[in-house]
C-alpha positions, 0 to 999 in steps of 0.5 A: 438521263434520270431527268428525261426518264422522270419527264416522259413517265410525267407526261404518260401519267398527266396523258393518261388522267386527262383522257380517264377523266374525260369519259365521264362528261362523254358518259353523261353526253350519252345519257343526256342524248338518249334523254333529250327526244331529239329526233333520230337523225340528230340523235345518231350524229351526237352519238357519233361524234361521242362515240369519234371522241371517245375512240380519240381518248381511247389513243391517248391512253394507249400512246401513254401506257406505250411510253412504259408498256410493263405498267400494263401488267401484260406479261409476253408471251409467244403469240401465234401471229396466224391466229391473232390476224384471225381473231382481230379482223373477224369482227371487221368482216362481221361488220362487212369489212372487205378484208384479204388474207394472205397468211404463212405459217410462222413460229411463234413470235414473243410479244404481249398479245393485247399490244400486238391486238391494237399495233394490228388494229390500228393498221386495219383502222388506218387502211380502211379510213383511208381506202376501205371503201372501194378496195379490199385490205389485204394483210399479209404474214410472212418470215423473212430472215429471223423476222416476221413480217406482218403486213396491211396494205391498202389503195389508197392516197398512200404518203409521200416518201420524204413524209415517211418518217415524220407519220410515225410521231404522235398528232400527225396527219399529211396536208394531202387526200391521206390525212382527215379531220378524224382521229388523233394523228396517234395511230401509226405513232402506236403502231410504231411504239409497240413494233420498237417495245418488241425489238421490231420496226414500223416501215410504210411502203408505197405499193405499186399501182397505188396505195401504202404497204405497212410493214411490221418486222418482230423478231423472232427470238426470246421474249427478254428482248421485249420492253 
């Protein structure tokens, strides 16, 4: 158990030094772009794909710090889950993200509240990616028992029953119109992780009519449950 233990922190630490180190070449790939006098079509595709990557490195860091979220220094606390939908989708919609909300009044759920920011985050991106630009993403809040359930759906592709489960480990994508080239198959690995570290549960539900149902459960109990 000792030997497993020291294996996974291993390979946190070597995850998260790998992708540290690879933003300074991308700061220096920035720079040069903006120095290069390319043309402005040319230059704003580099940027993308500089600005892709980084997002990319940017899930490899944070699937390393879940591996042992108390080495974040984030400390639980009761999280108003009302408010963080708020305060996460309103610069979706500042960018003209067409985001629905459908939200209950629940008690305060223990949690720590950047981990929750990015496990609802990375649902919001994963629905737009994949469904984002002809439907609007509805996201949902509700109690069910002594859970919350937080939840973002989306009409797109959606995933296949028997792929449910193999969508939540890390560098996953579907072969069908639901995976892309983009992103590092981290995201729902992330979502996944956090909803665990809480004590909750990571579910992905076919909708009716089409689409995918991304349901959190967290618990609504004392904070020590949280790892």
């Amino acid at each position: 158990s000792r030997s497993l233990a020291q294996q996974q922190a291993d390979r946190a630490l070597i995850l998260a030094g790998i992708s540290h180190d690879l933003r300074t070449p991308l700061a220096r790939l920035r720079l040069g772009i903006e120095l290069s006098g390319a043309d402005p079509p040319t230059r704003q595709g580099m940027e993308a794909d500089i600005d892709e990557m980084d997002k990319i490195i940017g899930q490899f860091l944070e699937f390393a710090r879940q591996d042992d979220p108390s080495q974040g220094g984030e400390s639980a606390d009761r999280i108003d889950l009302k408010r963080l939908v708020g305060e996460v989708a309103e610069p979706y919609l500042k960018r003209g993200a067409d985001l629905k909300a459908d939200l209950a009044e629940l008690p305060p759920v223990p949690g720590r509240p950047l981990a929750l920011r990015r496990l609802l985050a990375n649902l919001i991106d994963n629905a737009l990616r994949h469904a984002g630009e002809t439907k609007p993403i509805e996201i949902g809040l509700r109690q069910t028992g002594e859970h919350a359930v937080l939840s973002v759906s989306d009409r797109g592709p959606g995933i296949p029953p028997a792929q449910v489960e193999r969508m939540k480990r890390p560098f996953t994508r579907l072969d069908s119109a639901r995976g892309n080239a983009k992103g590092s198959g981290l995201g729902l690995a992330i979502v996944d992780r956090i909803a665990r570290n809480h004590g909750g549960e990571l579910k992905l539900v076919a909708r009716d009519g089409g689409g995918l149902t991304a349901e959190v459960l967290l618990p609504i109990g004392q904070i020590g449950g949280i790892r």
